[in-house]
N, C-alpha and C positions, 0 to 999 in steps of 0.2 A: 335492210328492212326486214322485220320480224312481224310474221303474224300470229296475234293470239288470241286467243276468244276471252270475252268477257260473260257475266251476268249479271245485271245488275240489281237481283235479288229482288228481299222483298222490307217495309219496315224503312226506314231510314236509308236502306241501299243502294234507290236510285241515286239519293242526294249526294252520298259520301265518295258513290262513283263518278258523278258528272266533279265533284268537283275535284276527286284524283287525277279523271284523265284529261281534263284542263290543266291542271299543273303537269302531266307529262306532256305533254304537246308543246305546253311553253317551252319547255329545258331542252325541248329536241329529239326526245324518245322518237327513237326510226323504228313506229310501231304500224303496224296495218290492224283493223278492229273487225272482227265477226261475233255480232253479239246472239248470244242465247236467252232463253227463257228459261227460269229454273224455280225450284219452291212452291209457295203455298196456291196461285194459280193451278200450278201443274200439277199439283197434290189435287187437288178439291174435283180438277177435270175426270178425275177415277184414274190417275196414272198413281198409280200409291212408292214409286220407286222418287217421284219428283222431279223428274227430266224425260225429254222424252228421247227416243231411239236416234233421232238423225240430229238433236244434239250433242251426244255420244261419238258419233261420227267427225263431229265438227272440232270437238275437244283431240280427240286421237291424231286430226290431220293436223295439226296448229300444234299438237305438244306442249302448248303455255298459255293456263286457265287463273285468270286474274275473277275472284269472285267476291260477291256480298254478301253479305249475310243474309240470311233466309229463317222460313220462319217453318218450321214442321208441324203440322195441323193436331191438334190433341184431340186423343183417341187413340185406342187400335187400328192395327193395320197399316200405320205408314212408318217407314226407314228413316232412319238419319241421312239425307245425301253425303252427308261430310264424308259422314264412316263407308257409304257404299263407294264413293267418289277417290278415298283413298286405297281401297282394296280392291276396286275393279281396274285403277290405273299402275297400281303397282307402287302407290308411293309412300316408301317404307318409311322414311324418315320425317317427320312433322321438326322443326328447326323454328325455336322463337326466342330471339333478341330479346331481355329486360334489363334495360337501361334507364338508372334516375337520372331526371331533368332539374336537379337538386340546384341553385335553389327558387330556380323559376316555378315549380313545381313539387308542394306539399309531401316529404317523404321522410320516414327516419332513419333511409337510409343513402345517404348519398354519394358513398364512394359504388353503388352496386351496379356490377356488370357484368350480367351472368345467362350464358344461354343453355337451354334445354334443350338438349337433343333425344327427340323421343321417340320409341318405337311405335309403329304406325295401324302394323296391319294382323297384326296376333292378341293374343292375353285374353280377357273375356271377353273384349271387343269382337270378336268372333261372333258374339252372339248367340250363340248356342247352347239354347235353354230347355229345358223339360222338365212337367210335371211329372212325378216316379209315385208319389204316393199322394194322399188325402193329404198328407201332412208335410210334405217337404219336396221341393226344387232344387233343380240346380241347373248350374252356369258353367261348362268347360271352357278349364284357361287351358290354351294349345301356345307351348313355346316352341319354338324351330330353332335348329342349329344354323341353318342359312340366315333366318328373319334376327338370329342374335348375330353372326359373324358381320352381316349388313352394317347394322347400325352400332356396332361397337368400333367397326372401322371407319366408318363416316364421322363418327365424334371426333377421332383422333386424327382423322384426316381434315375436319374439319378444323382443328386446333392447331396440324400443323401451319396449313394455309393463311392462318388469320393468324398468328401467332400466341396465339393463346399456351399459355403454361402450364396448364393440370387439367386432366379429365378424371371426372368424380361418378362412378358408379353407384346407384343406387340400387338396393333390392330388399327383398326379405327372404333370404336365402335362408333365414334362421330356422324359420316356421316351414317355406314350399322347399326344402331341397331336390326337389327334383326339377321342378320349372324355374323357380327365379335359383334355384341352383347352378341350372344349365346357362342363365347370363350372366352369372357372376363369373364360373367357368372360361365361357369363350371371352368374355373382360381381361381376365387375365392371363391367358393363352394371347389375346394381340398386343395388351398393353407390352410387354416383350417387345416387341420389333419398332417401340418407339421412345427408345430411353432416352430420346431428350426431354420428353416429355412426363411430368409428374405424376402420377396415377396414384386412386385409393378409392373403399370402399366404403360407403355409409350404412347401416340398416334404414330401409325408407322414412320407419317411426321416426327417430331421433334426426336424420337426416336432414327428415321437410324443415323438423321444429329449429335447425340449426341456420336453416335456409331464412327460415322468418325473422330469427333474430339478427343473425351474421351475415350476410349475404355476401359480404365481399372477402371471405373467405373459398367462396367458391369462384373458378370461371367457366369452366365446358361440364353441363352436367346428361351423363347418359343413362337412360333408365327406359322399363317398359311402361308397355301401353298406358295402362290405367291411372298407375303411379305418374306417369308424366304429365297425361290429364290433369292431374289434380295441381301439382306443384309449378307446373307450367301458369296455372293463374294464378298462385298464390305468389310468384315470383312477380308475376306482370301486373298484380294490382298492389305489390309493397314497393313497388319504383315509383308509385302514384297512382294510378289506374290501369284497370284490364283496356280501358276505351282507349291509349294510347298503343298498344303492340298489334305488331303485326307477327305473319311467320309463314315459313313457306313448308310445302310438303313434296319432297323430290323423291321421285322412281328413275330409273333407270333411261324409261323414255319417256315419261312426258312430266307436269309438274306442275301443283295448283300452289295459288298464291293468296291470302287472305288477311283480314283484319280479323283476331280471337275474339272479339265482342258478340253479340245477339243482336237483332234486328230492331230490338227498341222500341215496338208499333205504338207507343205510349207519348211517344215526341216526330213521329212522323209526319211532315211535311210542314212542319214550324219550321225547316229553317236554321233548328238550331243543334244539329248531329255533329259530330267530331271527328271529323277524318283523317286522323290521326292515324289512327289502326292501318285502316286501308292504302294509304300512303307511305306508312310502311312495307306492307306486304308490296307495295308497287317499287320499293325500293330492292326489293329484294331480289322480286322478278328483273328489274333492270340488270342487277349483278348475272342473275342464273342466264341470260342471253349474252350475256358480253358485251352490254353498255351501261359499264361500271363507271364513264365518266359524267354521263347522265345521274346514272344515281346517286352518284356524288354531289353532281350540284343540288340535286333535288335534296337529300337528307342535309343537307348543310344547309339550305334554303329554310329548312323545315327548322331546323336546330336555332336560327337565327330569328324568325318568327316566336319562337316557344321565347327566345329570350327578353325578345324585344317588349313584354308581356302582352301581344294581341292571341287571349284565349277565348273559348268556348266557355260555354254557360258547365259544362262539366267540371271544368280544372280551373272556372273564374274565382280568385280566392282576393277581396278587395285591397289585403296588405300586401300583396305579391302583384299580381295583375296588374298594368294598364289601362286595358278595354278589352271590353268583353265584344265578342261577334258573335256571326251566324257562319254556317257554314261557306258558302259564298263568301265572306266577307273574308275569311280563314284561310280560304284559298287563293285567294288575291292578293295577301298579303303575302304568301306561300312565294307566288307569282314577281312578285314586286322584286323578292329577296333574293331569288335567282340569280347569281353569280357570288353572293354574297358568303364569309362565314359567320360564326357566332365567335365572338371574345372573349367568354366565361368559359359556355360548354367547350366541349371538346370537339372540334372539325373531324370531321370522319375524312381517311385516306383509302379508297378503294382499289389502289394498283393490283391487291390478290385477292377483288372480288369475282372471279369467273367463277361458273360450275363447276362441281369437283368430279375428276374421273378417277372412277373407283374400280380396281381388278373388278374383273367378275368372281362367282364363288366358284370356289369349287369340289365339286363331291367330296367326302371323305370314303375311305375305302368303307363296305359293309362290315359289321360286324358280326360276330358269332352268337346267335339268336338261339336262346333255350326255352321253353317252357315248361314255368316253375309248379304252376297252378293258376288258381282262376278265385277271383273275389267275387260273389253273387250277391247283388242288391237284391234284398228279400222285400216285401211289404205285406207286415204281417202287425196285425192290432193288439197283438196282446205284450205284454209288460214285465214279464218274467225272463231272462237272456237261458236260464236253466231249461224252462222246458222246450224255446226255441231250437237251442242245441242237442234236447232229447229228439226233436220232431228232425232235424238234418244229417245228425246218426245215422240215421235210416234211409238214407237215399244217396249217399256218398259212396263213390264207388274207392274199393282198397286204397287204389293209387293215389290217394288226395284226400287223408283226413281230414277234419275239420280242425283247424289250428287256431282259430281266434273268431270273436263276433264284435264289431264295434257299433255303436252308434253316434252318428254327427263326428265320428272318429275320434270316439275316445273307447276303451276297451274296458269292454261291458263280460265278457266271455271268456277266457274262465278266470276266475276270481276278478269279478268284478265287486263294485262297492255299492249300495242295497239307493246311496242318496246320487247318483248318477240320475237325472233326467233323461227319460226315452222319448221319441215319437216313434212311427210307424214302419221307419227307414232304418234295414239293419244290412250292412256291409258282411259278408260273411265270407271268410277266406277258408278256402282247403288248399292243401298245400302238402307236399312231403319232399322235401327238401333232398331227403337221403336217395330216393329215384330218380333214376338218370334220365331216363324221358319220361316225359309225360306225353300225350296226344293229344289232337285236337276229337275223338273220338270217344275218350275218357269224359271230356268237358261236355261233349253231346250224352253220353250216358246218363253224365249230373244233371244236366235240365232234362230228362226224359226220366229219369226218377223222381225232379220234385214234380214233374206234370202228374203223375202217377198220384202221388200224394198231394193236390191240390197246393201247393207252394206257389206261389205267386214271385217268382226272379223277375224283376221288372228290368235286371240290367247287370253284364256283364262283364270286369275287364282283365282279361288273360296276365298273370303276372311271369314276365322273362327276366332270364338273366343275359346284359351284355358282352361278349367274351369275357361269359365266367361271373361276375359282378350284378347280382339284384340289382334291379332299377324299380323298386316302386319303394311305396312307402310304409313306414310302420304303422301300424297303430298309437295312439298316444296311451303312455303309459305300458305300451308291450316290452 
């Protein structure tokens, strides 16, 4: 017996949960229920995180959180639970099944069966934003060497397990080489120790578009955060609909389980929601406990329903379809089919559905850290890069000429071109490449010179070299 906490959200996610965990009960899920309160309730109470503390508690001791969708109150000041929910439990990897239901199920593409395996808890998903000038923000994307080594092994650990044949990296190494540099890198540093296994790289652009037409050219696709976001639905609604997947999000210890849909508040308590989604993710959680013969009857149950054509008002298509239900009605039918397979689709075999144990990471030894010089974000309103770099002249101490000025990073300084659009936000590097050390003392002198001179650095990022090797980036066009 397995206990794990639920919520049953908010929007359509009572419905879609009472009628999930009826269909688990029936199949025999040896589950025990502690349920939570979570979302727009708990939002509006003045808790702006969405959950409250001894919820938190109740997720931690259970380690396996089966949720609804929820619904986050528009306005300032409240968080995504999802995104807090993944980074406060650790769960690096988000994992979503898209499978066409071809030809029960409206698609154009029917041989597709392709899962994204996506990075969870890094990339701008972070969060971490600030205004720098009147005229321009920004968003730091933070890649890790752990948070890549994580999930580039889990992909191909995943593909061993399930037998899958090729893990497919995506990135735009072309444009960030330093960040989606660094997981294209460790991609192919592990892809190495798994030579049964096919591996290759897309750029994300051409990637997605390849993903939307071909689908079944790919099978295991690993990529970061934001990127996965995206393709993660455009994969799960060209199988037929985003309302059919589920996907689960695994840490290390504990594990949330979900339908990818929204909460819907627009068909709320008609009756006629799709649990589909959620039913999945409940399949998945079945596997990540180790009652993969549960899951099986239930996704075969579920597979045999889809065929039989008893849908939802979502995927009721009158030339395909049977009869159309309600939720309850959907889940009954779910019920009914229970021990059954499907004769069209494909019966799913879960014998290597358990959790995956993954080595832990481990350190890389430190490397040899130099400091090259230092980029200062000036915010300064005027429009000429000439007399900008006359006014930093002057405050720059020996050891770290001015070597370059960008803007929006393109390079405006020196010989820049007159039809370059500016705003207010100028990156400005000093740098002297040919000096062996630099200090962090020199770097205090430079912002104690432009204070002197009314220079406004709103922000600074020290450029090093790793044994020996620059690690930041050019300017465009330097």
């Amino acid at each position: 017996m397995t206990r794990i906490t639920i919520a049953k959200g908010d929007g359509i996610g009572p419905e879609i949960m009472d009628a999930t965990l009826n269909i688990l009960i029936a199949a025999g899920a040896q589950i025990e229920i502690d349920e939570i309160e979570v979302g727009e309730k708990v939002y509006l109470s003045g808790i702006t995180s969405g959950i409250k503390d001894e919820s938190w508690d109740i997720i931690r001791n259970n380690k396996v959180f089966l949720k609804a969708p929820i619904t986050t109150p528009q306005g300032g000041g409240y968080k995504s639970l999802n995104v807090t929910t993944r980074k406060f439990l650790g769960l690096y990897a988000n994992v979503r099944p898209c499978v066409s239901f071809y030809p029960f199920i409206s698609t154009k593409h029917p041989k597709m069966d392709v899962v994204i395996v996506r990075e969870n808890e890094e990339d701008l998903y972070a969060g971490i934003e600030h205004q720098q000038t009147d005229e321009v923000v920004q968003c730091l994307k933070l890649i890790s060497r752990p948070g890549c080594e994580k999930i580039v092994r889990y992909a191909f650990e995943y593909a061993k397990q399930y037998g899958r044949k090729k893990v497919t990296c995506m990135t735009k190494d072309n444009i960030m080489k330093q960040t989606d540099g660094l997981f294209r890198e460790v991609f192919n540093e592990i892809a190495k120790e798994y030579s049964e296994i096919e591996n290759e790289h897309w750029i994300i652009d051409i990637g997605s578009a390849k993903l939307a037409d071909t689908p079944e050219d790919f099978d295991v696709i690993v990529t970061l955060n934001l990127y996965g976001d995206v393709i993660s639905d455009i994969a799960a609604q060209i199988t037929g609909s985003v309302g059919l997947a589920g996907s689960s999000n695994i840490g290390e210890e504990c594990a949330m389980f979900e339908a990818i849909h929204g909460s819907a508040p627009m068909i709320a308590g008609k009756g006629i929601a799709n649990p589909t989604g959620l039913i999945e993710g409940a399949v998945l959680m079945l596997n990540h406990i180790g009652q993969s013969s549960v899951a099986q009857k239930v996704k075969n149950a579920l597979l045999k329903t889809i065929e039989d054509g008893v849908h939802t008002a979502d995927i009721y298509n009158p030339s395909i379809s049977k009869r159309k239900v309600g939720t309850k009605e959907f889940s009954e039918a779910v019920i009914n089919n229970l021990g059954s397979e499907p004769s069209t689709l494909m019966a799913v075999d879960f014998k290597n559905g358990a959790a995956l144990k993954l080595p832990p990471y481990i350190k890389k030894a430190q490397k040899q850290k130099t400091l090259l010089g230092v980029d200062a974000f000036v915010h300064w309103n005027g429009t000429d890069p000439n007399e900008l770099a006359q006014m930093l002249h002057e405050i720059n101490p020996e050891v770290m000429p001015l070597k370059m000025i960008t803007n929006r990073g393109i390079k405006v300084w020196p010989n820049g071109f007159k039809e370059t659009f500016c705003t207010d936000h100028w990156r400005c590097r000093f740098q002297n490449p040919e000096k062996e050390i630099i200090t962090k003392e020199d770097l205090l002198t430079l912002l104690s010179n432009a204070l002197g001179k009314n220079i406004d650095i709103v922000k600074t990022e020290n450029l090093y070299a790793f044994d020996g090797k620059p690690s930041f980036s050019l300017g465009q066009g330097q």
